[in-house]
mmCIF file of the N, C-alpha and C atoms, coordinates in Angstrom:
data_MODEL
# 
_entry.id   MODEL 
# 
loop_
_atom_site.group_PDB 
_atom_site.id 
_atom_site.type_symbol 
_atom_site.label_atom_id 
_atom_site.label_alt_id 
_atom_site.label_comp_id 
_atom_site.label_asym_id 
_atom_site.label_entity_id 
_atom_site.label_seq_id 
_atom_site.pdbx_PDB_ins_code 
_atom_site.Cartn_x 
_atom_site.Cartn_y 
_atom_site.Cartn_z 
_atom_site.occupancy 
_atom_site.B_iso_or_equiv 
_atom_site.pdbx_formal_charge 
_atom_site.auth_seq_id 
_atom_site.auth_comp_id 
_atom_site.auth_asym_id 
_atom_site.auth_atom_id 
_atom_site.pdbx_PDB_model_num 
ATOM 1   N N  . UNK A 1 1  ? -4.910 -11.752 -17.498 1.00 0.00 ? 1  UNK A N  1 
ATOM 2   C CA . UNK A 1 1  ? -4.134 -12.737 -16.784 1.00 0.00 ? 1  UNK A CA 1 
ATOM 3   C C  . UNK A 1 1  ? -2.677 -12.265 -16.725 1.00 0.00 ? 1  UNK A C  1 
ATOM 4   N N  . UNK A 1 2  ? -1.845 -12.603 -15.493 1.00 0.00 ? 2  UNK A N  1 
ATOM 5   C CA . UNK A 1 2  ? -0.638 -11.782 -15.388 1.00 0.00 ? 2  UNK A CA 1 
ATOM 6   C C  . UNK A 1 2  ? 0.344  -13.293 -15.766 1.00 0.00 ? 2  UNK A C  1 
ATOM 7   N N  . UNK A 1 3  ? 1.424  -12.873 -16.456 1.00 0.00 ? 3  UNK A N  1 
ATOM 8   C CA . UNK A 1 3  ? 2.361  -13.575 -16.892 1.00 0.00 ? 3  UNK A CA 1 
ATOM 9   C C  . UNK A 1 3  ? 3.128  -13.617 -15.832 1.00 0.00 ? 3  UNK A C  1 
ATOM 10  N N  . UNK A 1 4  ? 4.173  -15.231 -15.810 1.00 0.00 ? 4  UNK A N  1 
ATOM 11  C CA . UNK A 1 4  ? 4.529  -15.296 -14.808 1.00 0.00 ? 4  UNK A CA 1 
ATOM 12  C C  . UNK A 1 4  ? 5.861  -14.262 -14.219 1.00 0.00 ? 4  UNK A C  1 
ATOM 13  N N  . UNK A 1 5  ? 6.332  -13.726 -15.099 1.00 0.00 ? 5  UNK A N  1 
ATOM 14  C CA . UNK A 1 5  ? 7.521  -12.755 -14.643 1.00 0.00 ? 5  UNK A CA 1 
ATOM 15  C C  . UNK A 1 5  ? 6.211  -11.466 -13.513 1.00 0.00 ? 5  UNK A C  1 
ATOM 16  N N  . UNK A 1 6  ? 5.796  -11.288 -14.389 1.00 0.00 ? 6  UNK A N  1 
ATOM 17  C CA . UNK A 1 6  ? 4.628  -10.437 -13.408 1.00 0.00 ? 6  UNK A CA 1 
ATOM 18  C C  . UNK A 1 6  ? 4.249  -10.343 -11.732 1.00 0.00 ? 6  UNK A C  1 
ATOM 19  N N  . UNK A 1 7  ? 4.288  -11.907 -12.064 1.00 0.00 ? 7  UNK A N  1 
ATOM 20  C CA . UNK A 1 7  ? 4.186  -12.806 -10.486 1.00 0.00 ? 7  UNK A CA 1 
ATOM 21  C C  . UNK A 1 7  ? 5.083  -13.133 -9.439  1.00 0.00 ? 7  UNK A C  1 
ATOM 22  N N  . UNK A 1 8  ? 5.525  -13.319 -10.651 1.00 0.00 ? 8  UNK A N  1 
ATOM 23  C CA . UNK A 1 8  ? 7.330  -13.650 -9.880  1.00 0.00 ? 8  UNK A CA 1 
ATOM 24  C C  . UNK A 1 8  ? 7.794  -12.478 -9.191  1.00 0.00 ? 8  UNK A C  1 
ATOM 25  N N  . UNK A 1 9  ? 7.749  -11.322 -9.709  1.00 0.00 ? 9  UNK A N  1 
ATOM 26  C CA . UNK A 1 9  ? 8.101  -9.719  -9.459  1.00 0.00 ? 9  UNK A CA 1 
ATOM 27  C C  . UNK A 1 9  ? 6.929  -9.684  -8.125  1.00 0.00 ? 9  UNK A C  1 
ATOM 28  N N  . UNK A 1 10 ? 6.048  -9.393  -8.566  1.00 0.00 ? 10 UNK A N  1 
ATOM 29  C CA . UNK A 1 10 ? 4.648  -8.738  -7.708  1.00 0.00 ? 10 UNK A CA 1 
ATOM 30  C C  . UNK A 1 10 ? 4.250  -9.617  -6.267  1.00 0.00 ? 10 UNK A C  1 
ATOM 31  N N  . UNK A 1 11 ? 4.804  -10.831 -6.351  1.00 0.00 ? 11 UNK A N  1 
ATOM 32  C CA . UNK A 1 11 ? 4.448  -11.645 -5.130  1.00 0.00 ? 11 UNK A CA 1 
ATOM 33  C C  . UNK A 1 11 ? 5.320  -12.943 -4.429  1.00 0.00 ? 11 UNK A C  1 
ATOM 34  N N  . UNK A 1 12 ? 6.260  -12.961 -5.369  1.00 0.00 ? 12 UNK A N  1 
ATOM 35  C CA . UNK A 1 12 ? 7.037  -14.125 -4.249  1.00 0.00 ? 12 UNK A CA 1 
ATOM 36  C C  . UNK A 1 12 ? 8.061  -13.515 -4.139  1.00 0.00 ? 12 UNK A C  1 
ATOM 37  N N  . UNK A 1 13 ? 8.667  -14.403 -2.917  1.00 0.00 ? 13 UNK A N  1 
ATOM 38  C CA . UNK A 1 13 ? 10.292 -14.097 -2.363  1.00 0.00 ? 13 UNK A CA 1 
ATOM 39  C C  . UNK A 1 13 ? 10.086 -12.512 -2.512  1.00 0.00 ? 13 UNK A C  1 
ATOM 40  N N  . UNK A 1 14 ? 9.368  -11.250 -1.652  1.00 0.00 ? 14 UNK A N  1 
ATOM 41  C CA . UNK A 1 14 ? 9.290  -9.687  -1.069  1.00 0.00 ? 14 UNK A CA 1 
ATOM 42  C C  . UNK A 1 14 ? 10.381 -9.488  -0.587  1.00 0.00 ? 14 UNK A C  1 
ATOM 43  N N  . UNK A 1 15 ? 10.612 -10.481 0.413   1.00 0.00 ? 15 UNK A N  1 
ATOM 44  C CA . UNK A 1 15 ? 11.852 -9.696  1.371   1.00 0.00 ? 15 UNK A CA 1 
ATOM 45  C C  . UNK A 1 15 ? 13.403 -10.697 1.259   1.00 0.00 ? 15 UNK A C  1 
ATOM 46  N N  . UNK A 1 16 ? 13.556 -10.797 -0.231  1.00 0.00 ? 16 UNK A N  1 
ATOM 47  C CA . UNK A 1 16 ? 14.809 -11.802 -0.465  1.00 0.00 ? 16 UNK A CA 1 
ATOM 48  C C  . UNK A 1 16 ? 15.546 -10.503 -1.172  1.00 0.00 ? 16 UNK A C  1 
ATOM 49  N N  . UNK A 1 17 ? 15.306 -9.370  -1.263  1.00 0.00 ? 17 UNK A N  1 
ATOM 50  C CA . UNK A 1 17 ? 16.314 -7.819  -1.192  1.00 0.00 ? 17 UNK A CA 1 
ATOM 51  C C  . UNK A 1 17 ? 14.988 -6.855  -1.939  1.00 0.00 ? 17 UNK A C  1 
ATOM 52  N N  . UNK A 1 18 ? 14.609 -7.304  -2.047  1.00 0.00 ? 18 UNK A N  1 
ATOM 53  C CA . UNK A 1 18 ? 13.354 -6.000  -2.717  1.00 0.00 ? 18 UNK A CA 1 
ATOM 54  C C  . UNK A 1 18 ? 13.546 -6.002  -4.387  1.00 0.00 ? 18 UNK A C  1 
ATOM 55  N N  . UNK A 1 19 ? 13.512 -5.128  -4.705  1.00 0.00 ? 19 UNK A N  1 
ATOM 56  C CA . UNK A 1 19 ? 13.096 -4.749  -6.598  1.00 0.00 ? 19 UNK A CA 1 
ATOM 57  C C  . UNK A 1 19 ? 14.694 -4.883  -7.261  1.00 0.00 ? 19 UNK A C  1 
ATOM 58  N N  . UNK A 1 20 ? 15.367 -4.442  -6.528  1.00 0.00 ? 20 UNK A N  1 
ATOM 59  C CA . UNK A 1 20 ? 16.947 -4.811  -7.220  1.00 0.00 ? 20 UNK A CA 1 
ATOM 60  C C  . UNK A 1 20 ? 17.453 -6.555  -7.511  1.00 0.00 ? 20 UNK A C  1 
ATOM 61  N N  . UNK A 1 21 ? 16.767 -7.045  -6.622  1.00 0.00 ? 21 UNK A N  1 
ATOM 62  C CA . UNK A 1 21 ? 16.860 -8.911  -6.924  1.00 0.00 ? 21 UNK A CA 1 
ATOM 63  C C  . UNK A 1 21 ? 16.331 -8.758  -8.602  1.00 0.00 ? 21 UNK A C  1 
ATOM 64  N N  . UNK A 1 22 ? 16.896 -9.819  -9.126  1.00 0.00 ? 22 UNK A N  1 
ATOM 65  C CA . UNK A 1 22 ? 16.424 -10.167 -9.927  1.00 0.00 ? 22 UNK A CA 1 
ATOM 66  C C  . UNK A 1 22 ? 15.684 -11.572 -10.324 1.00 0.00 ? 22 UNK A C  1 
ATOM 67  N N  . UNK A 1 23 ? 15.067 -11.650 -11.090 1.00 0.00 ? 23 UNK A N  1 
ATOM 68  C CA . UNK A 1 23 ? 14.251 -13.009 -11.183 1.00 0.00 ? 23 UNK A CA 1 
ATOM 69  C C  . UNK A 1 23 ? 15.714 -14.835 -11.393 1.00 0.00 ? 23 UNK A C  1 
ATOM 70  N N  . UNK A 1 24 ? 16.374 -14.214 -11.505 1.00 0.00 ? 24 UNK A N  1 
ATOM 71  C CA . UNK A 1 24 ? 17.241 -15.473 -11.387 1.00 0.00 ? 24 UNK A CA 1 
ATOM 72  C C  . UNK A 1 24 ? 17.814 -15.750 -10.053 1.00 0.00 ? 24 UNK A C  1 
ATOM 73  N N  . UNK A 1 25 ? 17.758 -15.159 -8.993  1.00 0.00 ? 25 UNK A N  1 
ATOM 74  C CA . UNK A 1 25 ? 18.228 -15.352 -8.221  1.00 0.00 ? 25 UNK A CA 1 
ATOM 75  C C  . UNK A 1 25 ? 16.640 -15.635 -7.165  1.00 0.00 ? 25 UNK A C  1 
ATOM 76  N N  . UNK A 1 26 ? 15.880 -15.185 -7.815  1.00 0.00 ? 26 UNK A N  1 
ATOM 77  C CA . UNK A 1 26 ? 14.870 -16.027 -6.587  1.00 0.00 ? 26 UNK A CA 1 
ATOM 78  C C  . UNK A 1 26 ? 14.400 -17.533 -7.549  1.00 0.00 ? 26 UNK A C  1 
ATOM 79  N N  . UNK A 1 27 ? 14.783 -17.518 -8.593  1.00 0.00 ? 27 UNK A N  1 
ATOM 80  C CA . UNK A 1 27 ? 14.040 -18.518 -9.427  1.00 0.00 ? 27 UNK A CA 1 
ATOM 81  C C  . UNK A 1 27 ? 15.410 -19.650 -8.688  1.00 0.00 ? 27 UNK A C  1 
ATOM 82  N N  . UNK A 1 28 ? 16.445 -19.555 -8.540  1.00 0.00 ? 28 UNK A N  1 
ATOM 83  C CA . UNK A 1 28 ? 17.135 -19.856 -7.659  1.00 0.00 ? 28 UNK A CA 1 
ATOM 84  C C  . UNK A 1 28 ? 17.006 -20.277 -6.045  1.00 0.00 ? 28 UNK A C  1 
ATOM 85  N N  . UNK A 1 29 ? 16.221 -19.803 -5.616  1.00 0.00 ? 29 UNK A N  1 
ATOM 86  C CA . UNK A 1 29 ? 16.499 -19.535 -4.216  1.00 0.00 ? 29 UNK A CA 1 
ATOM 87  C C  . UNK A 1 29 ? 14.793 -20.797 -4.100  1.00 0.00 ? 29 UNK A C  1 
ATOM 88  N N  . UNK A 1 30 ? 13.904 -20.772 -4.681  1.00 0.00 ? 30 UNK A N  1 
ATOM 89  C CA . UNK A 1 30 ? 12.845 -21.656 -5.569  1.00 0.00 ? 30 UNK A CA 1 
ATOM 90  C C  . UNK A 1 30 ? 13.347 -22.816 -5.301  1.00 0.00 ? 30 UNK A C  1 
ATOM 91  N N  . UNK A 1 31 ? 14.353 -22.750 -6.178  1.00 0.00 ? 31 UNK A N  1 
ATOM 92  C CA . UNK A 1 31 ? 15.063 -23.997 -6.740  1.00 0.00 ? 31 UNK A CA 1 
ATOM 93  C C  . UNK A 1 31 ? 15.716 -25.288 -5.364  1.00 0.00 ? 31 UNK A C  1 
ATOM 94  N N  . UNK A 1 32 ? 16.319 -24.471 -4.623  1.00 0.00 ? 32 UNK A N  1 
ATOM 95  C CA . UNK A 1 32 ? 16.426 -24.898 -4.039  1.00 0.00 ? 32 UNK A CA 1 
ATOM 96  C C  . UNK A 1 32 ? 16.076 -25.068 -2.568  1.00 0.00 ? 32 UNK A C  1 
ATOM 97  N N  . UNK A 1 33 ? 14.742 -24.675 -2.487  1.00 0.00 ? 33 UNK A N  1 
ATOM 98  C CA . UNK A 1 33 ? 13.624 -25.135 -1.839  1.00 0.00 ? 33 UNK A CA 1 
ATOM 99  C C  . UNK A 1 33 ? 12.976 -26.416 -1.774  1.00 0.00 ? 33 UNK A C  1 
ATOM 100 N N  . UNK A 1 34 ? 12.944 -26.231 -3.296  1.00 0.00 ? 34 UNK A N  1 
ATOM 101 C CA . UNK A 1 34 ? 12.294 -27.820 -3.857  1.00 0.00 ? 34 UNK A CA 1 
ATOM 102 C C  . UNK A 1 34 ? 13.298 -28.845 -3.282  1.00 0.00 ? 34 UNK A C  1 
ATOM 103 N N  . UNK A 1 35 ? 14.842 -28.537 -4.194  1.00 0.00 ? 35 UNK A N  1 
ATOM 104 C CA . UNK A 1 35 ? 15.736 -29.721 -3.909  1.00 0.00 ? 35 UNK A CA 1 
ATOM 105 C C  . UNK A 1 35 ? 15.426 -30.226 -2.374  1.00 0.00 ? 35 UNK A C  1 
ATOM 106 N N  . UNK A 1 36 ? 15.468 -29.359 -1.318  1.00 0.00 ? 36 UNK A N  1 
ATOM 107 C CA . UNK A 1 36 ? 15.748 -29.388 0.065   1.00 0.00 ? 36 UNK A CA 1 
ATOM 108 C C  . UNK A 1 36 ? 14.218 -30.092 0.257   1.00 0.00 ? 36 UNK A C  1 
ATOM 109 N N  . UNK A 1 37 ? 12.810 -29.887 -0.060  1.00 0.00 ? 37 UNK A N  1 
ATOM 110 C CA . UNK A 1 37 ? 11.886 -30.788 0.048   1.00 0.00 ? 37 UNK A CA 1 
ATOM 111 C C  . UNK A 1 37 ? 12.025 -32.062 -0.257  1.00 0.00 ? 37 UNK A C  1 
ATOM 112 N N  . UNK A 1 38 ? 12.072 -32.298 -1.976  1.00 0.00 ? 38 UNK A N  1 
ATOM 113 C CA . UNK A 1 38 ? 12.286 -33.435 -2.730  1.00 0.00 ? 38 UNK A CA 1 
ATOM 114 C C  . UNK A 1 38 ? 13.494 -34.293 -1.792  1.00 0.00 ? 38 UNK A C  1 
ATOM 115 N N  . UNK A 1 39 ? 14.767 -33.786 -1.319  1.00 0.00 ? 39 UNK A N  1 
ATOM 116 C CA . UNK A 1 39 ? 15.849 -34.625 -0.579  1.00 0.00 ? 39 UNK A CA 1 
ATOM 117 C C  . UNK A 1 39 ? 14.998 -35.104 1.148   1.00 0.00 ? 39 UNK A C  1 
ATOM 118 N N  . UNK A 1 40 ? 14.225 -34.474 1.278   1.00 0.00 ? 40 UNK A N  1 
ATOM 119 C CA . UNK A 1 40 ? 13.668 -34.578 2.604   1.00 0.00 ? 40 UNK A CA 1 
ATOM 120 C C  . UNK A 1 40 ? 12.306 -35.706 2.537   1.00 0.00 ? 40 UNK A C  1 
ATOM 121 N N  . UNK A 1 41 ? 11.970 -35.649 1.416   1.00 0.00 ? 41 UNK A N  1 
ATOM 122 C CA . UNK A 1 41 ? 11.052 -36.401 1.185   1.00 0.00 ? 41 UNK A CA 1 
ATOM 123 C C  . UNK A 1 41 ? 11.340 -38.029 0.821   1.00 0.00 ? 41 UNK A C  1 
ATOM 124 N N  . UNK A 1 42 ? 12.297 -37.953 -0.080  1.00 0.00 ? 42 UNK A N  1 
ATOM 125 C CA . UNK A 1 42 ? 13.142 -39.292 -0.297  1.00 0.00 ? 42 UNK A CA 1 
ATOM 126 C C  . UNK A 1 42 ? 14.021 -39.720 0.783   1.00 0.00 ? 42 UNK A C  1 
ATOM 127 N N  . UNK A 1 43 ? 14.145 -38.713 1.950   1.00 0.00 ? 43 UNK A N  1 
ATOM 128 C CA . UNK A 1 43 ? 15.012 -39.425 3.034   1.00 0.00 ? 43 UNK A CA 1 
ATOM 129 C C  . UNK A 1 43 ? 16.136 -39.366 2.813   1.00 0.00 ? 43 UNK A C  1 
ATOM 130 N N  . UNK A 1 44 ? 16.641 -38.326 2.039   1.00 0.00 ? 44 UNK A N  1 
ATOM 131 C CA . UNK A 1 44 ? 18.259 -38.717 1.657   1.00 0.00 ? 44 UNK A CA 1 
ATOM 132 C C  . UNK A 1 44 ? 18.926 -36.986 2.765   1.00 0.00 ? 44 UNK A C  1 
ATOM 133 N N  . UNK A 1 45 ? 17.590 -36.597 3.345   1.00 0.00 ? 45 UNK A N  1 
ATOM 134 C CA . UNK A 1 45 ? 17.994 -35.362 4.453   1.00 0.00 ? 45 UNK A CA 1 
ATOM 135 C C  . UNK A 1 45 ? 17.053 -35.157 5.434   1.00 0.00 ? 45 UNK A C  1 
ATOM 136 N N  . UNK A 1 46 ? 17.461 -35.236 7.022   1.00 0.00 ? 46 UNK A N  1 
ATOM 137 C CA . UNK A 1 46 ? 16.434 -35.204 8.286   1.00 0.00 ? 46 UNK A CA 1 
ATOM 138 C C  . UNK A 1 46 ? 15.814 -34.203 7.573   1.00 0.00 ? 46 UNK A C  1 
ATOM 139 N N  . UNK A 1 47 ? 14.654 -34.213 8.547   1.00 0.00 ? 47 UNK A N  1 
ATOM 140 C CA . UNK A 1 47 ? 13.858 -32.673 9.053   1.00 0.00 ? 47 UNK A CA 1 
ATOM 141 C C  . UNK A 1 47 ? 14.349 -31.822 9.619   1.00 0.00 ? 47 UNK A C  1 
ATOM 142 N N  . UNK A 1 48 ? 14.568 -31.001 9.430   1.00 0.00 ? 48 UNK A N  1 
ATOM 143 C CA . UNK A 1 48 ? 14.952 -30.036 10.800  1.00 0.00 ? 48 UNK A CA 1 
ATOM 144 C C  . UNK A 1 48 ? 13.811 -28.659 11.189  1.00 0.00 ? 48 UNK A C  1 
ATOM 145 N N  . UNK A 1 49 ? 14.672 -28.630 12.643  1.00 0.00 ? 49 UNK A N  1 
ATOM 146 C CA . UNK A 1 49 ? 13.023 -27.539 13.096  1.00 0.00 ? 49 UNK A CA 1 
ATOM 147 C C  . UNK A 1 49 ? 13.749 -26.385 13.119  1.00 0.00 ? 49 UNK A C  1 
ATOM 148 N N  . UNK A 1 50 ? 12.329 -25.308 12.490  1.00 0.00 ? 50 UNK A N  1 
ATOM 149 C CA . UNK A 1 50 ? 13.489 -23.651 12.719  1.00 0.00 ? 50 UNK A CA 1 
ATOM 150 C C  . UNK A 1 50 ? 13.484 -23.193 13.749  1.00 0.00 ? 50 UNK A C  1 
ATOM 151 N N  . UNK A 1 51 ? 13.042 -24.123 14.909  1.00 0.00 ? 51 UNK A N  1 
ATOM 152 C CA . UNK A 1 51 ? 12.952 -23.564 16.543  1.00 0.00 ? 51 UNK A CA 1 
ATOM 153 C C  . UNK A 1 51 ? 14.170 -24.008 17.228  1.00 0.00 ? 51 UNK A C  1 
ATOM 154 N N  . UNK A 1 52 ? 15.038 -24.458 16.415  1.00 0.00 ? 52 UNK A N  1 
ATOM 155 C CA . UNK A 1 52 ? 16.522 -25.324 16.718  1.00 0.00 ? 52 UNK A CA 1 
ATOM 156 C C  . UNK A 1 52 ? 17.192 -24.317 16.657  1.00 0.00 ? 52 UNK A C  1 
ATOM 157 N N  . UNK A 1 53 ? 18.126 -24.109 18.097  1.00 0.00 ? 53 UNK A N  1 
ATOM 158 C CA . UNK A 1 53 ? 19.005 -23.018 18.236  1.00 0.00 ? 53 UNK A CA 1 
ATOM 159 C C  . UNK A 1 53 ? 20.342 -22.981 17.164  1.00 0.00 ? 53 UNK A C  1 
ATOM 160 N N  . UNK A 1 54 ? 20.868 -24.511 16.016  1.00 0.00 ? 54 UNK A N  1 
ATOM 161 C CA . UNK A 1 54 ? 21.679 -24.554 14.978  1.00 0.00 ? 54 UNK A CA 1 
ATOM 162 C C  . UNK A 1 54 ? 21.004 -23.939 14.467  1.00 0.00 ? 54 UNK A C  1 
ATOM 163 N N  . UNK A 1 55 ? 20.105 -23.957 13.700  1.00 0.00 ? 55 UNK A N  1 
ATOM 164 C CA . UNK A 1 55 ? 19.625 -23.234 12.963  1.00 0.00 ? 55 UNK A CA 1 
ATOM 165 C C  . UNK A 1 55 ? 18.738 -21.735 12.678  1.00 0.00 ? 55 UNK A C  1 
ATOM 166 N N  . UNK A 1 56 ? 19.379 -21.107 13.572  1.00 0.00 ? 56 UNK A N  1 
ATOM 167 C CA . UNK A 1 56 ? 19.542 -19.876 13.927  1.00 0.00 ? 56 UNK A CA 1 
ATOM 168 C C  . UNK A 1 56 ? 19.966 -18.709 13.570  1.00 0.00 ? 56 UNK A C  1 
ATOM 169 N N  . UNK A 1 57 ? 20.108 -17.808 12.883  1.00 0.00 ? 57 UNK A N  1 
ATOM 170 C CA . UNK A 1 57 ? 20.790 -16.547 12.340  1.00 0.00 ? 57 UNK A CA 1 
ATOM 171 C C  . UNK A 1 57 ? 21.159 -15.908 13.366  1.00 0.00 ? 57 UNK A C  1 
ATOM 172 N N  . UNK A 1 58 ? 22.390 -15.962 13.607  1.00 0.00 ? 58 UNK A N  1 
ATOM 173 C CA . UNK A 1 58 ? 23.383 -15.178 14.757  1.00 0.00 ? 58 UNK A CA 1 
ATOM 174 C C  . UNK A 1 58 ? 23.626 -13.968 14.091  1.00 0.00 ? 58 UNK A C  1 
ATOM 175 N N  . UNK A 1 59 ? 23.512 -12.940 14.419  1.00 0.00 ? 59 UNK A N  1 
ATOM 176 C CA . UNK A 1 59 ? 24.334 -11.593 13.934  1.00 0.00 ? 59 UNK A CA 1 
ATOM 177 C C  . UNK A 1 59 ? 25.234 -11.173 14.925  1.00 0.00 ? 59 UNK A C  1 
ATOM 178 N N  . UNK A 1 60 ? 26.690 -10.913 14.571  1.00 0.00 ? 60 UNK A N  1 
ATOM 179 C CA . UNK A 1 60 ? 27.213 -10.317 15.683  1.00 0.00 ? 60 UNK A CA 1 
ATOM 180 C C  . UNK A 1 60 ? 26.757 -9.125  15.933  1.00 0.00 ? 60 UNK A C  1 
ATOM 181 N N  . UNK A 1 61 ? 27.376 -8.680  17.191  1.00 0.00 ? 61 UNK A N  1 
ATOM 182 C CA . UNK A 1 61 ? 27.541 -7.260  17.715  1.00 0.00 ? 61 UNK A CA 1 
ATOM 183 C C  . UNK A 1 61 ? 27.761 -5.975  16.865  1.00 0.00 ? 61 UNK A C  1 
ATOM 184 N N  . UNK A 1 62 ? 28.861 -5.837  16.071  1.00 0.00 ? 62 UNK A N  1 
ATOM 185 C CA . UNK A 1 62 ? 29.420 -5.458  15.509  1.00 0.00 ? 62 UNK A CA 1 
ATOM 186 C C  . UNK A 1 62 ? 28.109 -4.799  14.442  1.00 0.00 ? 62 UNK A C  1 
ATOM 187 N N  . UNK A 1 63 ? 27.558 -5.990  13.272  1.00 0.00 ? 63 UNK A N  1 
ATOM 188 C CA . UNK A 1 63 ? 26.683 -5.625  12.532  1.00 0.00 ? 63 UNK A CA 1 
ATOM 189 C C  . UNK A 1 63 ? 25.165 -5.348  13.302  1.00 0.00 ? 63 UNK A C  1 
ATOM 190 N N  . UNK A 1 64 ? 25.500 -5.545  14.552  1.00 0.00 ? 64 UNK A N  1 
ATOM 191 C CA . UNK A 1 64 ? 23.585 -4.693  14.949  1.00 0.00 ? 64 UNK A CA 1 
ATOM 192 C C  . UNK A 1 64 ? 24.181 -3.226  15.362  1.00 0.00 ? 64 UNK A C  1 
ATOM 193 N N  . UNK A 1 65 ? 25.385 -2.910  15.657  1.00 0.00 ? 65 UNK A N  1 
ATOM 194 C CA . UNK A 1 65 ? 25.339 -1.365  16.214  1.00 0.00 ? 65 UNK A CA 1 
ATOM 195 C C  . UNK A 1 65 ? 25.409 -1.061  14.879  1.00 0.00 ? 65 UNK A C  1 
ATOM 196 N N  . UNK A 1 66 ? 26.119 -1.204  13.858  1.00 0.00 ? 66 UNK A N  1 
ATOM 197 C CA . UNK A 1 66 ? 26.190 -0.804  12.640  1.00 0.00 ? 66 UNK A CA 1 
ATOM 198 C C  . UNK A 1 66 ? 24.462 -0.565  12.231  1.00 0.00 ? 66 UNK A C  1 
ATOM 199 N N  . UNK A 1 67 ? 24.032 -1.202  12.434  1.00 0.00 ? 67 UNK A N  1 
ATOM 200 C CA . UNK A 1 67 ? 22.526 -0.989  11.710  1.00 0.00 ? 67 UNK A CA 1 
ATOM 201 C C  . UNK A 1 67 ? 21.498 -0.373  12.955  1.00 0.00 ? 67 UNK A C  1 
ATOM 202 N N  . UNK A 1 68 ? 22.154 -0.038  13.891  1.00 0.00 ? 68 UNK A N  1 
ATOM 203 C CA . UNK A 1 68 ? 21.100 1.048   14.849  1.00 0.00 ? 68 UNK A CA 1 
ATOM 204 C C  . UNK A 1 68 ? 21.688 2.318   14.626  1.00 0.00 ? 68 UNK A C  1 
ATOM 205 N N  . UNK A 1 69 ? 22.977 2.509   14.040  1.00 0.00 ? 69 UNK A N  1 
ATOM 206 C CA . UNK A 1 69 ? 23.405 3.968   14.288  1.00 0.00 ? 69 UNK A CA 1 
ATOM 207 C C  . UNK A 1 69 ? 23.356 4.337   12.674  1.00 0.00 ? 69 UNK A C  1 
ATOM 208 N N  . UNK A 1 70 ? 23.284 3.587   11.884  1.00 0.00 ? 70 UNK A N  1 
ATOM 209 C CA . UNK A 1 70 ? 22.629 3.811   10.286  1.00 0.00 ? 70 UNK A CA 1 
ATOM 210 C C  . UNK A 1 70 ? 21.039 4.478   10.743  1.00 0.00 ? 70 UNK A C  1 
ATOM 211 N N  . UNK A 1 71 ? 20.162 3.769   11.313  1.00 0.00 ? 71 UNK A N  1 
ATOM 212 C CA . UNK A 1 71 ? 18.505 3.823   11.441  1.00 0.00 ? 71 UNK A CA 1 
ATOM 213 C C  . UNK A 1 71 ? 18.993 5.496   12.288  1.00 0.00 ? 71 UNK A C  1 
ATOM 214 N N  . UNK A 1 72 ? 19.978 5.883   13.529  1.00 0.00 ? 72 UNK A N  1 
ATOM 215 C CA . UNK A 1 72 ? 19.849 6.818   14.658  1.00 0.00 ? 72 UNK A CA 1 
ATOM 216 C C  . UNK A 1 72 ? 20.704 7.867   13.182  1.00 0.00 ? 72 UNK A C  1 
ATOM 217 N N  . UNK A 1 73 ? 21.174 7.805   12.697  1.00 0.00 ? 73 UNK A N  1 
ATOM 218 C CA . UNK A 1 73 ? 21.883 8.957   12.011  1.00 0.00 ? 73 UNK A CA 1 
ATOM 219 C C  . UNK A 1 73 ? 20.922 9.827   10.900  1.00 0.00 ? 73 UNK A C  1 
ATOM 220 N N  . UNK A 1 74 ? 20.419 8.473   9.950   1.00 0.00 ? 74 UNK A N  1 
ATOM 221 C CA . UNK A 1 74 ? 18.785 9.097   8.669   1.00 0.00 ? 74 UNK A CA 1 
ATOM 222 C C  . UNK A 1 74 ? 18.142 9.818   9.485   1.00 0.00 ? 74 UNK A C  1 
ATOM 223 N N  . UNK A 1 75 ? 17.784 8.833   11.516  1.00 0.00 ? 75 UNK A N  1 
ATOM 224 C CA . UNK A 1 75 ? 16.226 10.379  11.693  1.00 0.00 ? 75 UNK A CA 1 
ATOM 225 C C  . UNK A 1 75 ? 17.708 11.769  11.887  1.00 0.00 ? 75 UNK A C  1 
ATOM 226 N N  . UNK A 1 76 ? 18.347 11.840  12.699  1.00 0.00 ? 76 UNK A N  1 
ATOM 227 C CA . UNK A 1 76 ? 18.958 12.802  12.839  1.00 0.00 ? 76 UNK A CA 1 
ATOM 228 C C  . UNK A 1 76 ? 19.173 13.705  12.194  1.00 0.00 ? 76 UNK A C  1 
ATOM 229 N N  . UNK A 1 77 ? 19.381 12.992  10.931  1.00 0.00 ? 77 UNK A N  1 
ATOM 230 C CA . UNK A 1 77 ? 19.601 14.053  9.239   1.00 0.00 ? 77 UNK A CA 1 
ATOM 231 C C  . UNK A 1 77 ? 18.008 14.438  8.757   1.00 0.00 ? 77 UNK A C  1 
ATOM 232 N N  . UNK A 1 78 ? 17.290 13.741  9.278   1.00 0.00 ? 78 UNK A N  1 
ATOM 233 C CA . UNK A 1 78 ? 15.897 14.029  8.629   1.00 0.00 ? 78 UNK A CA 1 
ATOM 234 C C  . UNK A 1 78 ? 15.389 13.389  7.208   1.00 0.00 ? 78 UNK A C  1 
ATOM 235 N N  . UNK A 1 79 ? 16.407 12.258  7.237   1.00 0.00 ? 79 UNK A N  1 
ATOM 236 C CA . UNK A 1 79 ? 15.207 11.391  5.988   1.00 0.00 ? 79 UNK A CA 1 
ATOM 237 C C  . UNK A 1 79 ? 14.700 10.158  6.506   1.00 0.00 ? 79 UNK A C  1 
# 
């Protein structure tokens, strides 16, 4: 039987930064999941939909060329 650090590591929150996260910061990030249910459930916070253009992750300009010419420079160099 796998202990829960095991679990915690091996299967939740993958893409909340990879293996350098540490377990307090997703046991965190957990945390306030719940709150945001539990407040939604008691009515003390709407619903909201993630198809709502507020609630949206905008990236500027700026940080997407930054991260196409990072991805265009590694093949260039060959890693």
């Amino acid at each position: 039987m796998e202990s829960i650090d095991e679990c915690f590591n091996s299967y939740s929150f993958l893409t909340l930064g990879g293996p350098r996260v540490g377990n307090k910061v997703k046991a965190r990030f957990f945390a306030y999941m719940v709150k945001c249910l539990l407040e939604t459930y008691t009515g003390r916070q709407k619903c909201d939909s993630k198809d709502d253009f507020k609630n949206k992750k905008l990236d500027m300009a700026g940080v997407l060329i930054k991260r196409e010419l990072r991805l265009l420079f590694s093949v260039f160099r060959g890693k």
